[in-house]
N, C-alpha and C positions, 0 to 999 in steps of 0.2 A: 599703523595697521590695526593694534586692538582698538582703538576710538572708532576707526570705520566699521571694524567688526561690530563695535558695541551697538551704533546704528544701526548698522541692516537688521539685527536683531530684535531692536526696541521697535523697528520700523515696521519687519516682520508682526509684532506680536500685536501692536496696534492696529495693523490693518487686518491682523484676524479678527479682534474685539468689534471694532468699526464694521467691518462686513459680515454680521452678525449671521443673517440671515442665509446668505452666501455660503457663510461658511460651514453654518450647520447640515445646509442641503447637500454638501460637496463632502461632508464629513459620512453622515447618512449613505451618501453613493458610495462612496470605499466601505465601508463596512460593510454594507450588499457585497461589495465585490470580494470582500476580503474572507466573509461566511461560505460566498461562493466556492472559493478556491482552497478555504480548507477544508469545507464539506468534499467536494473532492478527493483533495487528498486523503478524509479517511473512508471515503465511501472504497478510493482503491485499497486501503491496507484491509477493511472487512473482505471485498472481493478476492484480494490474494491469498486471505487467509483462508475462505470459503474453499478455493481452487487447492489448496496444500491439504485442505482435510480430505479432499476428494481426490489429490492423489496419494493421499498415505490408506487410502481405502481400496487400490490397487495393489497388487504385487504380485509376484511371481512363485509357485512352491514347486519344490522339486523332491520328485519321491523316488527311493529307493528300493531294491529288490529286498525279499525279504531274507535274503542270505548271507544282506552285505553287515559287516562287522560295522559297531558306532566311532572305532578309532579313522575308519577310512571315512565315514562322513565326518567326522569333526576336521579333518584333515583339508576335506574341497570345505569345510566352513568356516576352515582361517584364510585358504587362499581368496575366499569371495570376500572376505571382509579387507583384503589387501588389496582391492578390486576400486579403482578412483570412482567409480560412480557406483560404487554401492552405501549406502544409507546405514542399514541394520542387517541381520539374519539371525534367524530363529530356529532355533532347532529342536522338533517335537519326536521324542521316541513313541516307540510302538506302541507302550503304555500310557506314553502321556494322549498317544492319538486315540486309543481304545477308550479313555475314559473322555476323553471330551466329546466321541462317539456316544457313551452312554450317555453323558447329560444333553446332550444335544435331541439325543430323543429317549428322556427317560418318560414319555408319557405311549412310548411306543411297547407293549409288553411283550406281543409277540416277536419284534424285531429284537429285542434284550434276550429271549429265551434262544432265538436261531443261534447267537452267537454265544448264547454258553453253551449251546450243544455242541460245536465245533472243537472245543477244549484246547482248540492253537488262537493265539492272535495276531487274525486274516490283513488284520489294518499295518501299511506301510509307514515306516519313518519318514519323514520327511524335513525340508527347508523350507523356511516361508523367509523371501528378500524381498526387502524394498532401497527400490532407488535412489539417490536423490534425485533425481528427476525423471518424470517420466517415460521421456523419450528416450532414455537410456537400457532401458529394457530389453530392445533388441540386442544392445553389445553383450549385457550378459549373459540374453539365451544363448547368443554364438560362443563366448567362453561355456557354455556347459555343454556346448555339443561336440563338444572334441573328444576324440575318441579314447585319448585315456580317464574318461568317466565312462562311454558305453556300456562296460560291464558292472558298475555299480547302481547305476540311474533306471528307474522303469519308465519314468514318465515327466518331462516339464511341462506345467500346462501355460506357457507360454502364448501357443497357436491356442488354444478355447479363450485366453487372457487380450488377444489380440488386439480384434476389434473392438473391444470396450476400450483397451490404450489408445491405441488409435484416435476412438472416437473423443477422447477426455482428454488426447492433446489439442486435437481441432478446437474445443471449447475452449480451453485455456488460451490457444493464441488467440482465439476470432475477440473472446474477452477481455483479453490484455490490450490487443490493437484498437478494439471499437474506443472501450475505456479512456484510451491513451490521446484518441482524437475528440471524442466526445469532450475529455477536461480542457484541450488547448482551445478547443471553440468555444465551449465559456467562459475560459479567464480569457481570451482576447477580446469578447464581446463587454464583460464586465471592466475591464480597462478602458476600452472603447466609452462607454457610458462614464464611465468615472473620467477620464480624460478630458468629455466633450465639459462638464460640471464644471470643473480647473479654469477650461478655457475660457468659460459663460466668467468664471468671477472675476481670471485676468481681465476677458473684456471690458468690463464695466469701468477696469482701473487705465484704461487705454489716454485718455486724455492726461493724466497723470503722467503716465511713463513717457507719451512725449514732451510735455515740459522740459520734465527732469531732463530729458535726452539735450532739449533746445539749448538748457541751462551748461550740459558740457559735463553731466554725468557720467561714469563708464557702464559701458553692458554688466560689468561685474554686480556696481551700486544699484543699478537699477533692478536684475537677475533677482541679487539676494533676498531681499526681502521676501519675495514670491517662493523662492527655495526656502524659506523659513518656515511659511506659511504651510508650506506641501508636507514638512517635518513634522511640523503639527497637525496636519490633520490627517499624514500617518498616524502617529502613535494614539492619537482618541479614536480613531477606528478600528485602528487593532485593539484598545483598550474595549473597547463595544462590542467588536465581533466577538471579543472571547468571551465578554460577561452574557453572551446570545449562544454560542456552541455550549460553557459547560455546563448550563443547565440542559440545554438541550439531549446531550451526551446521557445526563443524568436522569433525563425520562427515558429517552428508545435504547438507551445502555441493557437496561435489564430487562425490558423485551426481547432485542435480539439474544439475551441470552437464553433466555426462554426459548429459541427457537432455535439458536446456533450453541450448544453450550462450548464451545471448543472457543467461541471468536466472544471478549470481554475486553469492552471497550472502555469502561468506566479503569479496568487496569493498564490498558493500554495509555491511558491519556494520566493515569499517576505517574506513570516510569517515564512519559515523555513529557512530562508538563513542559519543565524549561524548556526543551526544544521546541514544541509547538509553540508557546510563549514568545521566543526569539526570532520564530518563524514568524508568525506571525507580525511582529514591531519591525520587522525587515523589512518583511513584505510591504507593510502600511507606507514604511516612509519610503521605500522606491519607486511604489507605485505614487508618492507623492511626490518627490522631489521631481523624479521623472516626466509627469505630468506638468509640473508648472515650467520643469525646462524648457521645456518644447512647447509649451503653448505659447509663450512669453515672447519667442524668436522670432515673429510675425512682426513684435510692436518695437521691437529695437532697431530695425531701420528705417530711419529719420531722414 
């Protein structure tokens, strides 16, 4: 059994050397395919991140009367935080609200002087909650609209929050759904392309494989070597795509951060290396072995 293995193997690595040029072309086409497909993949993980900062830019605040004691809002601000779909809450007193009032318009001076003439302050405590998600926002206006808050709460802005939810959910699915299609009909098109390459170099070995076949070889002995061949020119295309992404990574990295400072790619692809790395040498040799399996099945019956 190892003597045979040792063959298919030596037989394999020979006829990668031998079909030099074959092999480089077929190699060249998985690596397109394999750039392909993890451009992809991180063009979704920018988009998802894109879509998280846009809804942690939503939320929900809930203000209260001005009569109501901070023990009873601390009180709805442990229950909402024991609330399965709530994220965070914030709780801003009257003071904290009055001064972010002033700096928010300290170039306003008659609006600063209306409200020291007042000598109370007009400004409500409030909650500011975010979701984990965003479609979840309506379950929490309806926990707050029960009626043993009524007499603490002035106001959810909820309904003015609405149609912006609303509208930033539709984006997020219509995004996630197109995204989702958009990737599977590239990487099938680039498999496609990479598949037909396999099948052009098995061809060429066509008169070969029937010999062997005439001679009383098994589909195994004949198979393997071409499953060798695929293993290798997996892993030199994942070895290529990745020396083409992480320079790549390493120019539009710090663009996009320039533009997105939330979404850093260049740290994203340190904490994942191994993974992409592994992803990628997977991917190479499935789309390789896979490939010479199936193209091969045509020439094995003799």
């Amino acid at each position: 059994m190892f003597t045979t293995l040792g063959r298919i193997i030596k037989s394999g690595l020979l006829n990668f050397w031998r079909n030099g040029w074959l092999s480089t072309a077929t190699v060249l086409i998985m690596t397109v395919a394999l750039i392909t497909w993890t451009s992809i993949f991180l063009l979704n993980v920018v988009l998802t991140s894109v879509l998280d900062v846009l809804a942690e830019k939503v939320d929900v605040s809930v203000y209260f009367n001005l009569d109501t004691k901070e023990p009873d809002i601390l009180t709805l601000k442990s229950k909402l935080e024991n609330l399965k779909e709530v994220a965070n809450v914030e709780y801003v007193s009257t003071d904290q609200a009055l001064e972010i009032f002033k700096n928010r318009h300290a170039n306003d001076d008659v609006l600063l002087k209306s409200i020291k003439e007042l000598n109370i302050n007009p400004l409500e405590a409030s909650l500011n909650i975010l979701a984990k998600d965003s479609t979840q926002y309506a379950t929490i206006a309806s926990f707050l609209n029960q009626d043993q808050f009524k007499n603490i709460i002035s106001k959810i802005n909820y309904t003015e929050n609405k149609v912006v939810i609303d509208r930033l959910n539709n984006i997020i699915r219509v995004l996630r759904e197109s995204g989702f299609v958009a990737g599977l009909i590239l990487a099938f098109i680039a498999f496609l392309v990479a598949f037909n390459t396999v099948r052009l170099a098995i061809y060429s070995s066509r008169e070969e494989i029937t010999v062997m076949k005439l001679v009383g070889a098994s589909n195994w002995f004949v198979r393997g070597p071409f499953i060798v061949e695929g293993v290798l020119h997996g892993i030199i295309a994942s070895a290529f795509s990745f020396m083409v992404i992480i320079p790549g990574i390493g120019f539009l990295g710090p663009k996009l951060l320039n533009f997105l400072p939330e979404i850093n790619l260049m740290n994203y692809i340190g904490n994942n290396f191994w993974s992409l790395l592994l992803f990628q040498t997977l991917g190479g040799i499935i789309l390789g072995v896979f490939s010479s399996w199936v193209a091969i099945r045509k020439y094995l019956k003799v």
